[in-house]
N, CA, C and O of each residue as an XYZ file, in Angstrom:
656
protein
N       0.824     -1.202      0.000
C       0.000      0.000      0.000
C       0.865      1.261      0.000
O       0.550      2.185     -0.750
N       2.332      1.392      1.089
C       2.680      2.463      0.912
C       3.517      2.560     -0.637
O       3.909      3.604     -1.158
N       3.634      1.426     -1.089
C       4.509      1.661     -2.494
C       3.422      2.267     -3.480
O       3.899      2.913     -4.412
N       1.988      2.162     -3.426
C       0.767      2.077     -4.349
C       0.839      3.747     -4.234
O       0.737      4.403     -5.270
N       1.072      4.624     -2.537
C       0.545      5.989     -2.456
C       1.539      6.670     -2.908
O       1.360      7.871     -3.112
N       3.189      5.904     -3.247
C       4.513      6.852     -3.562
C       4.571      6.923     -4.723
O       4.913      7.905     -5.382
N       4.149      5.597     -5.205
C       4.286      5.810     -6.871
C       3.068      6.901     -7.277
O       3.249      7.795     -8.103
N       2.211      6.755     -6.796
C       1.160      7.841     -7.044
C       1.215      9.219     -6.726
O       0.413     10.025     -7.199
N       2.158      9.538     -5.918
C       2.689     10.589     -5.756
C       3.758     11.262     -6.726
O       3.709     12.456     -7.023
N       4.683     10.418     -7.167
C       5.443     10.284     -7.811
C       5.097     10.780     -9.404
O       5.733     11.577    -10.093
N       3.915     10.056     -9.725
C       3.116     10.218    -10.984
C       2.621     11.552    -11.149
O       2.810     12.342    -12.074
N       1.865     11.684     -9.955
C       1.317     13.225    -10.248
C       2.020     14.430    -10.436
O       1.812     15.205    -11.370
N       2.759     14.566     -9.644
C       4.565     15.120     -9.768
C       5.120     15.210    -11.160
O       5.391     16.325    -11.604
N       5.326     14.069    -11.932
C       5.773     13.486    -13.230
C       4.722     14.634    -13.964
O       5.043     15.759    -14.347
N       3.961     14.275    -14.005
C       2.183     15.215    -15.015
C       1.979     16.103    -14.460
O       1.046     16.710    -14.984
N       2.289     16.497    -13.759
C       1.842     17.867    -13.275
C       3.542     19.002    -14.003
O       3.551     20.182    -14.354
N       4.589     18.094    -13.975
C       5.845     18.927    -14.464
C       5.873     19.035    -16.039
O       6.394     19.978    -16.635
N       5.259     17.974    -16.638
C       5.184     17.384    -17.892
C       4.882     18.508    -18.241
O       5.793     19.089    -18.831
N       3.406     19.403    -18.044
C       3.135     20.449    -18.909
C       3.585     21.723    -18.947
O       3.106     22.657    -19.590
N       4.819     21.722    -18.007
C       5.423     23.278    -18.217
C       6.654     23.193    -17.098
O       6.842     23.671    -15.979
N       7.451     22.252    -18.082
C       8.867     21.855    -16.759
C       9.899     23.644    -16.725
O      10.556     24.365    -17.475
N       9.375     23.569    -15.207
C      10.246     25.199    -14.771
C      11.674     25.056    -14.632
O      11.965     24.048    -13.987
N      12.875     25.881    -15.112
C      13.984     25.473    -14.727
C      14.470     26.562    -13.844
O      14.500     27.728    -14.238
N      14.895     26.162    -12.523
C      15.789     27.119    -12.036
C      16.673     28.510    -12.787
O      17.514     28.234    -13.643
N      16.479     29.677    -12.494
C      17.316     30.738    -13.105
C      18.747     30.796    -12.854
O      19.502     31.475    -13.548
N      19.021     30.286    -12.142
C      20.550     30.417    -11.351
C      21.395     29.618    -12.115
O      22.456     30.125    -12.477
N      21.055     28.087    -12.541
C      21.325     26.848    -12.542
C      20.844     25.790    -13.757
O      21.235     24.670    -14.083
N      19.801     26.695    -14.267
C      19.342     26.245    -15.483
C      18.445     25.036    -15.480
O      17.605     24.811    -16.351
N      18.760     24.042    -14.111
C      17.966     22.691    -13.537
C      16.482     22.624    -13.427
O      15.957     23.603    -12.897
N      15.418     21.303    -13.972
C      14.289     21.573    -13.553
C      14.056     21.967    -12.233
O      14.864     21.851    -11.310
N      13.023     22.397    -12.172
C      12.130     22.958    -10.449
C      11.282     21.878     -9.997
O      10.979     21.421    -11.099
N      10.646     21.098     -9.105
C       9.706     20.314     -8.711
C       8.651     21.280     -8.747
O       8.785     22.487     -8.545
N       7.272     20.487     -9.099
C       6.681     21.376     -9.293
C       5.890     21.962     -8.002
O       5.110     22.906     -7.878
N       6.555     20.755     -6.852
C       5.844     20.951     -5.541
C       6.379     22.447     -4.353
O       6.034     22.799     -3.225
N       7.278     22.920     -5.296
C       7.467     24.244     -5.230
C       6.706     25.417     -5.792
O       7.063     26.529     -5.404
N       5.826     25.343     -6.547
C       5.003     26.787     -6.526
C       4.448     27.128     -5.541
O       4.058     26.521     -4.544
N       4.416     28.440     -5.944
C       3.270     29.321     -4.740
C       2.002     29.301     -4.914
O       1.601     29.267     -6.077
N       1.349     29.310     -4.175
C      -0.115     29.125     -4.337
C      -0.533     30.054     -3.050
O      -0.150     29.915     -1.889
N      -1.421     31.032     -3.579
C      -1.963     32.260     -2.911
C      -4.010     31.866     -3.177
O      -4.619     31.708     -4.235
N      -4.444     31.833     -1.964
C      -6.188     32.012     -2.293
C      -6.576     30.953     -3.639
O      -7.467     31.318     -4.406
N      -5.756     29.439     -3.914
C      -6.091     28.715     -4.686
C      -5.145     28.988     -6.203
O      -4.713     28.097     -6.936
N      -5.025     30.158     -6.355
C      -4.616     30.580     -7.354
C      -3.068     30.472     -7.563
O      -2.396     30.556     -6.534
N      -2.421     30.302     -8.722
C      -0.681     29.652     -8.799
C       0.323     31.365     -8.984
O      -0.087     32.312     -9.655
N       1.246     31.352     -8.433
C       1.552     32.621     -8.312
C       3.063     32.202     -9.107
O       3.956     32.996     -9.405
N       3.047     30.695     -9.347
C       4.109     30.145    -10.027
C       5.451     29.744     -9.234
O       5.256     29.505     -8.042
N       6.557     29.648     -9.608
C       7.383     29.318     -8.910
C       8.210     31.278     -8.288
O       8.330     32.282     -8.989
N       8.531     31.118     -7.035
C       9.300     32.094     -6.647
C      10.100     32.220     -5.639
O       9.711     32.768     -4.607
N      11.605     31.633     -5.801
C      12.434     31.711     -5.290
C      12.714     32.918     -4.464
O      12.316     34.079     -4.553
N      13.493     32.325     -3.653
C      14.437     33.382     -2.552
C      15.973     33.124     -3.209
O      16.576     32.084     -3.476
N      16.268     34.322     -3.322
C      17.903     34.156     -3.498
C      18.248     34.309     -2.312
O      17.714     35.070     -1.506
N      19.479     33.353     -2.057
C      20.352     32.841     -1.227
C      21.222     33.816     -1.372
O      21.656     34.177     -2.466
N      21.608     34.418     -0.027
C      23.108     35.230      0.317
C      24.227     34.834     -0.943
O      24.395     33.615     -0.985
N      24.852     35.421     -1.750
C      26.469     34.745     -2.578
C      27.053     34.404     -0.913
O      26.658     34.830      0.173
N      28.302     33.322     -1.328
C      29.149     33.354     -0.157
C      30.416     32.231     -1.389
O      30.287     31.546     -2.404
N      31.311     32.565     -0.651
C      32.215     31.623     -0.747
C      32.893     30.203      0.087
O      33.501     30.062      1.148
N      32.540     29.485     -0.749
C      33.280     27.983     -0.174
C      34.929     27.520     -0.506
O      35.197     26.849     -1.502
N      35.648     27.834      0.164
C      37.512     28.065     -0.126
C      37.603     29.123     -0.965
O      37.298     30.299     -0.764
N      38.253     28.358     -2.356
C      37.931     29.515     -3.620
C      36.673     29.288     -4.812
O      36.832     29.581     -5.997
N      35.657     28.824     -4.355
C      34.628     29.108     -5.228
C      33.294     29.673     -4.730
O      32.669     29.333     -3.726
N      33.005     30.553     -5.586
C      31.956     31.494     -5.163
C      30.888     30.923     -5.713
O      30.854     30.436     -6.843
N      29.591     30.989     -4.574
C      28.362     30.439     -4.841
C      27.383     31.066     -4.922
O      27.275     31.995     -4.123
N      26.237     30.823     -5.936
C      24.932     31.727     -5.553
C      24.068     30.973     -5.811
O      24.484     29.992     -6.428
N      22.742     30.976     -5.566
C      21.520     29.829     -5.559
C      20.299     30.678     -4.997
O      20.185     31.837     -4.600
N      19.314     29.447     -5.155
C      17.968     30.403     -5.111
C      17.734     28.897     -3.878
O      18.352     27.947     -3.397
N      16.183     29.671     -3.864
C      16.008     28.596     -2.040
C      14.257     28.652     -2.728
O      13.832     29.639     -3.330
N      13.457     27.425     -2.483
C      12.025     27.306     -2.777
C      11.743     26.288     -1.442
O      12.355     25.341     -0.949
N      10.781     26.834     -1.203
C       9.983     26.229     -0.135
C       8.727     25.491     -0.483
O       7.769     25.967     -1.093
N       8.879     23.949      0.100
C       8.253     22.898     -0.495
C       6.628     22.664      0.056
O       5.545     22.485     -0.501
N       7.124     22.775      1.525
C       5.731     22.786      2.258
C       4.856     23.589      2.467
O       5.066     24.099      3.568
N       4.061     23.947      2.050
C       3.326     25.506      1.720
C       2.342     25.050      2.200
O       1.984     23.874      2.273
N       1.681     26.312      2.678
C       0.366     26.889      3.317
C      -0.323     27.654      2.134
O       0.254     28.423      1.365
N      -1.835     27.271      2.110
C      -2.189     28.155      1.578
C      -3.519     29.245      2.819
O      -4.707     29.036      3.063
N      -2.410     30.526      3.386
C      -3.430     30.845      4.702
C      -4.698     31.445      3.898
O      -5.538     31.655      4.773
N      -5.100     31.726      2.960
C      -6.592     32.241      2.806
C      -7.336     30.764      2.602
O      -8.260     30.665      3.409
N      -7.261     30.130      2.145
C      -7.441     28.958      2.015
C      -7.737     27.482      2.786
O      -8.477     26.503      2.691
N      -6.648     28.006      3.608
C      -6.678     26.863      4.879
C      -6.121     25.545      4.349
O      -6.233     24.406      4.802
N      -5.590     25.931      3.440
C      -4.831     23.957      3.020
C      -3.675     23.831      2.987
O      -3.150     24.918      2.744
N      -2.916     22.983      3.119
C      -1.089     22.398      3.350
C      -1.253     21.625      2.199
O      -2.202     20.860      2.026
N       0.113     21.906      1.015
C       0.593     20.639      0.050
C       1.883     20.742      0.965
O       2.704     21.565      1.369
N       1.514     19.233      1.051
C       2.821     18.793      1.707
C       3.418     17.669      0.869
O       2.658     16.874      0.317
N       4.596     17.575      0.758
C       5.202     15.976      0.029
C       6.072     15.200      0.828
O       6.407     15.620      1.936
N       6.418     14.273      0.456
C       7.223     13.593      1.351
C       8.556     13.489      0.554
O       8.613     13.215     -0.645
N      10.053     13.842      1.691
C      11.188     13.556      0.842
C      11.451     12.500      0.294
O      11.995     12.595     -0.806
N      11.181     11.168      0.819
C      11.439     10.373     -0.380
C      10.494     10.818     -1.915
O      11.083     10.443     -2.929
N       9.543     11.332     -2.100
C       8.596     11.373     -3.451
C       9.588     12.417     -4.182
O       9.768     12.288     -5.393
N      10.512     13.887     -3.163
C      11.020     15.252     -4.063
C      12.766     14.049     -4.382
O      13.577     14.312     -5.271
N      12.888     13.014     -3.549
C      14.283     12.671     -4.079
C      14.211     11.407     -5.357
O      15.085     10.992     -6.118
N      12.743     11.029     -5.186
C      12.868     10.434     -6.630
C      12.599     11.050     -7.625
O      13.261     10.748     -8.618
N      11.617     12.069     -7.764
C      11.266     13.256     -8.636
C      13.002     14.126     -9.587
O      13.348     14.497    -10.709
N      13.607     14.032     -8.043
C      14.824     14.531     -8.569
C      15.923     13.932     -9.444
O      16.676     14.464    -10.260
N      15.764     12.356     -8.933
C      16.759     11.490     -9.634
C      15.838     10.925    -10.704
O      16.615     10.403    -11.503
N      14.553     10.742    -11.163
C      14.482     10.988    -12.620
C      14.282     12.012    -13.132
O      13.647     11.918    -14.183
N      14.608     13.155    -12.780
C      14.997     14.557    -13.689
C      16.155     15.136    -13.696
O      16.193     16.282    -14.142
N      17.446     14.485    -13.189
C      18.526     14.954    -13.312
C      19.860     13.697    -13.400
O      20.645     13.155    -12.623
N      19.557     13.669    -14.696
C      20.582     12.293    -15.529
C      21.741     12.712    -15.276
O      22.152     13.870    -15.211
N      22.331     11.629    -15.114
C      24.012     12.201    -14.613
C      24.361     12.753    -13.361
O      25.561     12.851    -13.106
N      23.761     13.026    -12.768
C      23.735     13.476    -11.136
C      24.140     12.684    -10.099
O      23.272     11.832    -10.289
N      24.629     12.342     -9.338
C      25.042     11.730     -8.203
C      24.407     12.298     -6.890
O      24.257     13.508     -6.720
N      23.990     11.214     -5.838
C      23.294     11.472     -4.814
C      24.345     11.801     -3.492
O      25.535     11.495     -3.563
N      23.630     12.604     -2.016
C      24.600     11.919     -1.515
C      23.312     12.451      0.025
O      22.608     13.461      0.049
N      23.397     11.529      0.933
C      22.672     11.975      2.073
C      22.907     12.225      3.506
O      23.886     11.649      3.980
N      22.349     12.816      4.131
C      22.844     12.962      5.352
C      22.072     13.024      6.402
O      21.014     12.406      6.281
N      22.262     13.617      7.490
C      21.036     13.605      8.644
C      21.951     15.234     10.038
O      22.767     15.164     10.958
N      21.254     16.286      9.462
C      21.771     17.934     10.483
C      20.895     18.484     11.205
O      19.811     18.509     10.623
N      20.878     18.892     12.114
C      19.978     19.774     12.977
C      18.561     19.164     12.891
O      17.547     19.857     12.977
N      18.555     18.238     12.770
C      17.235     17.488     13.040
C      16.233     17.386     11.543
O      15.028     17.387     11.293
N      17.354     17.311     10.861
C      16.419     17.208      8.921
C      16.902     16.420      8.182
O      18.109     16.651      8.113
N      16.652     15.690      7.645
C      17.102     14.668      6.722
C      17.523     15.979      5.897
O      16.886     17.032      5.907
N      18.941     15.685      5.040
C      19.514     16.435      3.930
C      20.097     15.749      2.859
O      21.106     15.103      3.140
N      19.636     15.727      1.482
C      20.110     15.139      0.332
C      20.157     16.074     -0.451
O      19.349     17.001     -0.504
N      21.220     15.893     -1.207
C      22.229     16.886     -2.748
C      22.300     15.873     -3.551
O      22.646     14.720     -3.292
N      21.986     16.297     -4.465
C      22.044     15.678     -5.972
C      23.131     17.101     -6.414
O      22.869     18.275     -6.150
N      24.368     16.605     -7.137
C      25.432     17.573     -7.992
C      25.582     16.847     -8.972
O      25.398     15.632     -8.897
N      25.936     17.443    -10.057
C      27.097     16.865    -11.207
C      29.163     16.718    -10.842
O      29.925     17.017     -9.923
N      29.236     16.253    -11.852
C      30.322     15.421    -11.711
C      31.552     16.315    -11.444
O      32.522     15.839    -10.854
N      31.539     17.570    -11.855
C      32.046     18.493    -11.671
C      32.100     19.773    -10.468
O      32.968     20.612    -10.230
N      31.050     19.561     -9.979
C      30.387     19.971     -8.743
C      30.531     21.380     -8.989
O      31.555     21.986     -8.673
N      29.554     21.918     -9.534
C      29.274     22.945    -10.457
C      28.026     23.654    -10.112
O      27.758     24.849     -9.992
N      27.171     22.297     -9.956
C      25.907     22.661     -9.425
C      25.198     21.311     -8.475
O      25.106     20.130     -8.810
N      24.898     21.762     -7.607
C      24.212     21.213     -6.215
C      22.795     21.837     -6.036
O      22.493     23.028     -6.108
N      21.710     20.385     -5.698
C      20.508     20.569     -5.142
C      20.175     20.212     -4.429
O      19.831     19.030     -4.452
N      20.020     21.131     -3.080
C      20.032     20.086     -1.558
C      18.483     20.407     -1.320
O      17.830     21.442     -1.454
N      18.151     19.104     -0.912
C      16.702     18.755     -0.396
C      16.592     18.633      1.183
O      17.399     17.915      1.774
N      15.514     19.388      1.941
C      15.764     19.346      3.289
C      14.599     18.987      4.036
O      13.635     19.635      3.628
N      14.355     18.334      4.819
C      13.156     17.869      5.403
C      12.876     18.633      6.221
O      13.618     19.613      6.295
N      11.692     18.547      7.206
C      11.021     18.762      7.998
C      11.864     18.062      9.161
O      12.531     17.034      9.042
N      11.650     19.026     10.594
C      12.471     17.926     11.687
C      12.122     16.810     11.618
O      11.210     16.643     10.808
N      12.645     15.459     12.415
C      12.203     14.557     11.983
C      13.238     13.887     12.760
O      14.196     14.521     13.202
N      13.096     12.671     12.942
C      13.919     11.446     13.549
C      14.795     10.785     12.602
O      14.392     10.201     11.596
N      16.489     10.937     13.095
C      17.164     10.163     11.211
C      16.463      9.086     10.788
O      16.172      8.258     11.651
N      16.049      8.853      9.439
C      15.772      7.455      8.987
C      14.107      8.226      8.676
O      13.611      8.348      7.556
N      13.729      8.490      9.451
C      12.239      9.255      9.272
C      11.500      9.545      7.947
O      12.235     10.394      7.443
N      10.579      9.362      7.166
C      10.440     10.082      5.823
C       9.338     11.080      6.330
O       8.183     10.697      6.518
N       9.628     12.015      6.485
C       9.085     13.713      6.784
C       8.585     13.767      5.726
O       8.684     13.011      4.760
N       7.727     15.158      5.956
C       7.443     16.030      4.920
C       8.760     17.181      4.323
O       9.742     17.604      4.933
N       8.447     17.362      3.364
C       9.749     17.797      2.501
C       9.777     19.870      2.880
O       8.834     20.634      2.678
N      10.654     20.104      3.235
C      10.939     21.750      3.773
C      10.633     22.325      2.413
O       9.628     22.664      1.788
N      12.298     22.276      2.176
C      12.755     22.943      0.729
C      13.656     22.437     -0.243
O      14.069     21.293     -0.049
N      13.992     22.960     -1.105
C      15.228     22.775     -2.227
C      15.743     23.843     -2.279
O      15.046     24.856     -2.220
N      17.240     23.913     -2.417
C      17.721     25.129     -3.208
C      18.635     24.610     -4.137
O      18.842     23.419     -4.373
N      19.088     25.447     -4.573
C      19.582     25.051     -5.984
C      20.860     26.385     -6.113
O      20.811     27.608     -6.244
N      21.984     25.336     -5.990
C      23.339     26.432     -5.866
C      24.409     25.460     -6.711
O      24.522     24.248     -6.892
N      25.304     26.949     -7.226
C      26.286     26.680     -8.365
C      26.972     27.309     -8.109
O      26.701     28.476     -7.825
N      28.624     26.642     -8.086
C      29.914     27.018     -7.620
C      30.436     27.068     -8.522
O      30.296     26.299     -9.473
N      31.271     28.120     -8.432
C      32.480     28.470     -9.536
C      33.787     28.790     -8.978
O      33.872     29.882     -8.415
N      34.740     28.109     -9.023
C      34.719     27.052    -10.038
C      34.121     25.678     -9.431
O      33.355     26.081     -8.555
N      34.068     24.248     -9.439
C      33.083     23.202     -8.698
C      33.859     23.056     -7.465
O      35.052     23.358     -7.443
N      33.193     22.575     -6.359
C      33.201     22.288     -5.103
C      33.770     20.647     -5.093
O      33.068     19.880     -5.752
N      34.540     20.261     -4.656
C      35.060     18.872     -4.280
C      33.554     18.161     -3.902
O      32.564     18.875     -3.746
N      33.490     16.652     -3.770
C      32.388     15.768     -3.790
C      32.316     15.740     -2.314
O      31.217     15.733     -1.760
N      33.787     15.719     -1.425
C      33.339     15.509      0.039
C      33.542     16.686      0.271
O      34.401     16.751      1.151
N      33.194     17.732     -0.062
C      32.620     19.069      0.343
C      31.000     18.834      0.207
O      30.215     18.814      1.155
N      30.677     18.664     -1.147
C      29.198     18.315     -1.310
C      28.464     17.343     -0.106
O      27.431     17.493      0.546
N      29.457     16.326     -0.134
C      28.867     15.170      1.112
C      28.390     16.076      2.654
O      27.376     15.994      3.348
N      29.553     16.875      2.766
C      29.596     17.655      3.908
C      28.237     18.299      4.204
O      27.541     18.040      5.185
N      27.822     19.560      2.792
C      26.507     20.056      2.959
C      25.637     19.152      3.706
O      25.086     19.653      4.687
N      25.365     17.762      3.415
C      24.347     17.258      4.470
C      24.236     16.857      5.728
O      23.297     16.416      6.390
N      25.984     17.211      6.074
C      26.100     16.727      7.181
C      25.890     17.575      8.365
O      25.764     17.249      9.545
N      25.876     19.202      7.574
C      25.972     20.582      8.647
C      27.135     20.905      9.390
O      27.295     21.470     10.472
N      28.183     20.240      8.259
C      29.902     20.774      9.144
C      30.211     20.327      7.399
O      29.871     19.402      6.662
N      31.222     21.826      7.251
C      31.704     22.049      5.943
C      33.146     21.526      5.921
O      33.990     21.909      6.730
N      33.374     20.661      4.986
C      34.856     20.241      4.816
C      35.579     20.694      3.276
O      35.308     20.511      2.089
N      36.579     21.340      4.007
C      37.134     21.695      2.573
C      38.525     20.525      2.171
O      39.272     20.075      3.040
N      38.597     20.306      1.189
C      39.962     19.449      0.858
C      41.052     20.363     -0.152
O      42.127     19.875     -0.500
């Protein structure tokens, strides 16, 4: 049964992106679509927060931040998803990507980067107990120049930054 409600989650996700796949501005990467805004029922579309620039050793980063679990307060309704549904969503929309996961300040944290570590998409849960499948926080979506080492990337989920 719970495989019957993920794949179905999963699906709607799939068709609901199908008709107008959003790509990140920063990063060029699709958006889930469980990131729009939704105001009084109505779609206000996707709208990022840009993320502070900062630097990691010598590469400078900038990224946008979308928030997954939304309220709609005139409305009175929660779309909520669950991180496992935004980390399979992610790994069939980003071929070539490598995973990597972790468990910080009480949130499950997973990054999907390329091979070059160029660009990183960290997925963050809701507090939660490690191992837990929460409801899904946010994504952001950040790109280093020049790429970030892989156990730097690993690090992001861990909430202690390692540089090599």
């Amino acid at each position: 049964m719970k495989t019957i409600c993920l794949s179905a989650t999963v699906l709607a996700l799939c068709v609901a992106g199908a008709y107008g796949q959003a790509k990140d501005p920063v990063t060029g990467l699709p958006v889930i679509p469980a990131a729009e805004t939704i105001v009084q029922g109505k779609s206000l579309g996707l709208q990022p927060s840009d993320l502070p620039g900062t630097q990691v050793r010598k590469s400078k980063m900038k990224g946008d931040f979308y928030t997954l679990s939304s309220v709609d307060v005139i409305a009175k309704t929660v779309r909520a998803v669950k991180v496992s549904s935004v980390v399979e969503w992610y790994a069939a929309h980003l071929s070539g990507f490598k995973k990597s996961q972790g468990y910080a300040g009480g949130r499950a944290q997973i990054a999907f980067y390329n091979s070059s570590g160029t660009r990183v998409i960290l997925i963050t849960g809701d507090n939660a107990r490690q191992g837990e499948d929460t409801n899904a926080y946010s994504v952001s979506y950040q790109r280093f120049d020049p790429g970030i080492y892989e156990k730097t990337i690993a690090s992001l989920t861990r909430g202690k930054i390692v540089c090599q």
